[in-house]
N, C-alpha and C positions, 0 to 999 in steps of 0.2 A: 504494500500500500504506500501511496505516496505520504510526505509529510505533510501536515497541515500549512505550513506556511514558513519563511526564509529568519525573521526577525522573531525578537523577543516581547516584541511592539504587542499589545492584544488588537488593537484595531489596523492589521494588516492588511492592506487591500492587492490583490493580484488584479492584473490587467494585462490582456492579451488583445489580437485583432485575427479578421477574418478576410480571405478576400485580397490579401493585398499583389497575389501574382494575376489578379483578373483582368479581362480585354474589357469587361464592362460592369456595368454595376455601383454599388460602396466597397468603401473599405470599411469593413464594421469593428467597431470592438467592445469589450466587456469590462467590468469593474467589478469587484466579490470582494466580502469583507464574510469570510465565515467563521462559526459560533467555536470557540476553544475543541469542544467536546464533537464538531462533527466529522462523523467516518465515514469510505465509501470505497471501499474494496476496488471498484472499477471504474474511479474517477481514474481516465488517462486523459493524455492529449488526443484534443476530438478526432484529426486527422488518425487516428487510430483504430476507429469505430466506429462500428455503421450507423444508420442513420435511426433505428430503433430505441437503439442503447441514447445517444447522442439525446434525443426526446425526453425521455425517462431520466437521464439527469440530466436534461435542464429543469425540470419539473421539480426535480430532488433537489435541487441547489435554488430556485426558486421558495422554494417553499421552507428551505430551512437558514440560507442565507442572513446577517444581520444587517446585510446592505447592497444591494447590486444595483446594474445599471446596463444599458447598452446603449449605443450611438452608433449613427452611422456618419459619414463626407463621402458626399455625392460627386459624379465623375468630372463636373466644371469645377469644383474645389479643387480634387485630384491634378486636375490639368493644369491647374493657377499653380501649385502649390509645389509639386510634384509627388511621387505615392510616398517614399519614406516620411516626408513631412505630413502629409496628408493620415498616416497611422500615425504616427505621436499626437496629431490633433484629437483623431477620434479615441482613444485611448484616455487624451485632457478631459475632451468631452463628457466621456461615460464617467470618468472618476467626476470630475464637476455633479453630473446628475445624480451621484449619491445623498440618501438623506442623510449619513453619516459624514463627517471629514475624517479622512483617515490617518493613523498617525505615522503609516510606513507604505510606503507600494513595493512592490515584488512584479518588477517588467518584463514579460519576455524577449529575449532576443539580446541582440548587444546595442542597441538604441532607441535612445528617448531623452527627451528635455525635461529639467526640475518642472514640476508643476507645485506654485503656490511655497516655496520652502518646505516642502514637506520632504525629508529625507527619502532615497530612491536606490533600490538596488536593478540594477538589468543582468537576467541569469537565461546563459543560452539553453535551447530546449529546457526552459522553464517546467513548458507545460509536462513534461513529465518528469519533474522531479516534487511539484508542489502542489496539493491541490484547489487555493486559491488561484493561483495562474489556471491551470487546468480547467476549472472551474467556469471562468472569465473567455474560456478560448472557446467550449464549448455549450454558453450563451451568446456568444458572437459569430459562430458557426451556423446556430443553429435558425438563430434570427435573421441573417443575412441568404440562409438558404431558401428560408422562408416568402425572403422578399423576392428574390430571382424567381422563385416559380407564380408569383403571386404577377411582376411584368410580364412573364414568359409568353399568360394570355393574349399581350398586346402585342409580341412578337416572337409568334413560335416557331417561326423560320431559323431561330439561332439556337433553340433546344437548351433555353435555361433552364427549362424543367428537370434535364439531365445534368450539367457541364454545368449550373450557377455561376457562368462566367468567363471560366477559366478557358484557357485556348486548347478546347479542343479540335478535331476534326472536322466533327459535324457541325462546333462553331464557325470556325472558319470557312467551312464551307458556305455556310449564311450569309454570310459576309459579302465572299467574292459573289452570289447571287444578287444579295439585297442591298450590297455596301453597309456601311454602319447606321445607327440611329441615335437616338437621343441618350440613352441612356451608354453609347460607348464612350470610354474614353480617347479621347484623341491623340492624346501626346504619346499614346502608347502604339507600337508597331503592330496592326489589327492582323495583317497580313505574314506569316513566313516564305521566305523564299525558298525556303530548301523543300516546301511541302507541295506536289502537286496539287493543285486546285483546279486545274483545265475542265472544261465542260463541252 
């Protein structure tokens, strides 16, 4: 089982993102401030788990959490901003939308900027050594998967119902049919060259 969390701090908040190698979409991410006492055998990093499991605790972590959050930065922020910045935003973001302030964050990854003075650790693959990061990664997974199939209606020529984003084949093949839409990111390369796409 993972540890509960990085510091000695009691109000430790993990924070993860979701989304950030995608051709469209948010970058989403999560905040978790969990209770001393909670366990969870099969809190991993969500990229680990299918999407059953992935439901079930967020439900779990939902409902027993002492503070969570999620946020999303939409693809014209992304494009201003560029995507690394754009995840330390939404990361600001989610932690800001806690009703707790918290007195430590536990970030995954190896970057992020101080938010507010609040002391900051950044721990690579976080998400599975701790399960506030863990936690925070998959409420931001599961929300941001959420959102792709909930667009996908609007255009299901790009099959975000399957790929939420990410460059797959049957994305880019949408693509090279339909060109991109509102919801892609631009500053990002939609198209690979090494991929036939010909029709």
């Amino acid at each position: 089982m993972l540890k509960l969390k990085y510091s000695k701090f009691i109000l430790e908040c993990g924070t993860d993102e979701s989304g950030r190698g995608c051709l469209a979409g948010p970058v989403t991410a999560g905040a978790v401030i969990l209770p001393a006492n909670y366990k969870n055998s099969q809190l991993n990093d969500s990229k680990q788990m299918g999407h059953k499991l992935r439901l079930a605790l967020a439900k779990d972590i939902r409902n027993n959490a002492i503070a969570y959050s999620i946020a999303h930065v939409f693809p014209k922020k992304i494009d201003d901003i560029n995507i690394l910045n754009a995840s330390i935003l939404a990361m600001h973001m989610a932690i800001n939308k806690l009703k707790i302030i918290p007195e430590f964050i536990a970030v995954d990854g190896n970057r992020f900027k101080s938010y507010q003075m609040i002391p900051h650790q950044t721990i690579i693959k976080g998400d599975e050594k701790y399960m506030n990061i863990a936690a925070a990664s998959i409420l931001a997974k599961t929300a941001r998967d959420a959102y792709m199939t909930e667009i996908h209606t609007e255009f299901p020529y790009y099959q975000w119902d399957k790929n939420k984003g990410y460059p797959t084949f049957g994305h880019r093949s949408g693509i090279k049919r339909h060109g991109p839409c509102k919801y892609h990111r631009q500053s990002f390369k939609l198209l690979a060259n090494e991929i036939d796409l010909d029709f």
